[in-house]
C-alpha positions, -999 to 999 in steps of 0.1 A, spaced: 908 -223 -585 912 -247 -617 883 -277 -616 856 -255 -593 827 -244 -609 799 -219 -594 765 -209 -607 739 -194 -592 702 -201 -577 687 -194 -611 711 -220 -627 710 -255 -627 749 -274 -636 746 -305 -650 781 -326 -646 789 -355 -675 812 -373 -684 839 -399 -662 826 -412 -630 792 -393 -637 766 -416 -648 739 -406 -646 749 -365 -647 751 -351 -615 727 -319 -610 733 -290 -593 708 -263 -589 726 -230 -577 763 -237 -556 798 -253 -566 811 -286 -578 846 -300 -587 851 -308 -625 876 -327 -639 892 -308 -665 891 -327 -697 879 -358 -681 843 -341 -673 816 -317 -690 797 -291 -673 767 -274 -689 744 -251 -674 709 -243 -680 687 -215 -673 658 -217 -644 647 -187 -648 613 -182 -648 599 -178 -691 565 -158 -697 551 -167 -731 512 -147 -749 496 -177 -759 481 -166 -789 451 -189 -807 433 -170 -835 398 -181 -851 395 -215 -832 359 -230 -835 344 -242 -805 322 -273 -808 292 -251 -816 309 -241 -847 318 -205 -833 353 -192 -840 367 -176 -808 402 -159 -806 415 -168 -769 451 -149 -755 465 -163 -726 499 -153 -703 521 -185 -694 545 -182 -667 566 -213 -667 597 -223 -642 611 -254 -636 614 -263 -599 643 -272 -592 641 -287 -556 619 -314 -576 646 -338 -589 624 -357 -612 615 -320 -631 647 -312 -629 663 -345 -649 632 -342 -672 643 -305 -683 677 -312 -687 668 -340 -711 645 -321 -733 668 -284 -733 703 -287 -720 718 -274 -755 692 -253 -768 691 -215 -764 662 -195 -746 644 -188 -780 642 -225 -792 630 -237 -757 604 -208 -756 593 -220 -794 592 -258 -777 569 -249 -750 545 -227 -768 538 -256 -793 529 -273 -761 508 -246 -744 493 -234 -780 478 -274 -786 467 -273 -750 446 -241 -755 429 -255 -789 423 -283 -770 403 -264 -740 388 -240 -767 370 -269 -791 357 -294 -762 
């Protein structure tokens, strides 16, 4: 049917555009979109493992460690707040420039916990 639009649970459709403000989100089911008169974009929930790699990072002593972790990060999308908050830093970007985003983040975090 022209104007319905289906994702599934691992998706999240965001709807823009007339009579939308702000976006309406939709993790997972079916909305009606105004052809030409609304967007719809969809991003990705599925869950993103990232190796958190740190190499030669002094502690406080003065000792350089190397530290490896394993992220496993998801956005929850029965949390609203999350939800808005992810679709305002990655609706847009592929997979590979959100994964480079959030390792930044994680990497800083772990030279943070590594030299205090």
């Amino acid at each position: 049917m022209p104007g319905f639009e289906t994702c599934g649970p691992n998706e999240c459709m965001v709807i823009s555009g007339c009579c939308r403000s702000p976006p309406l989100l939709i993790p997972g089911g079916r909305v009606f979109v105004w052809p030409y008169i609304q967007r719809l974009q969809k991003l990705s929930l599925n869950a993103i493992q990232l190796i958190v790699d740190s190499q030669h990072v002094y502690t406080k002593q003065g000792v350089p460690v190397t530290v490896t972790g394993v992220a496993q990060v998801k956005v929850q999308a029965s949390n609203r707040d999350m939800l808005a908050t992810a679709c305002q830093q990655f609706l847009g970007k592929s997979e590979s420039v959100m994964k480079n985003i959030i390792l930044q983040t994680l990497v800083s975090g772990q030279w943070s916990i590594c030299c205090w």
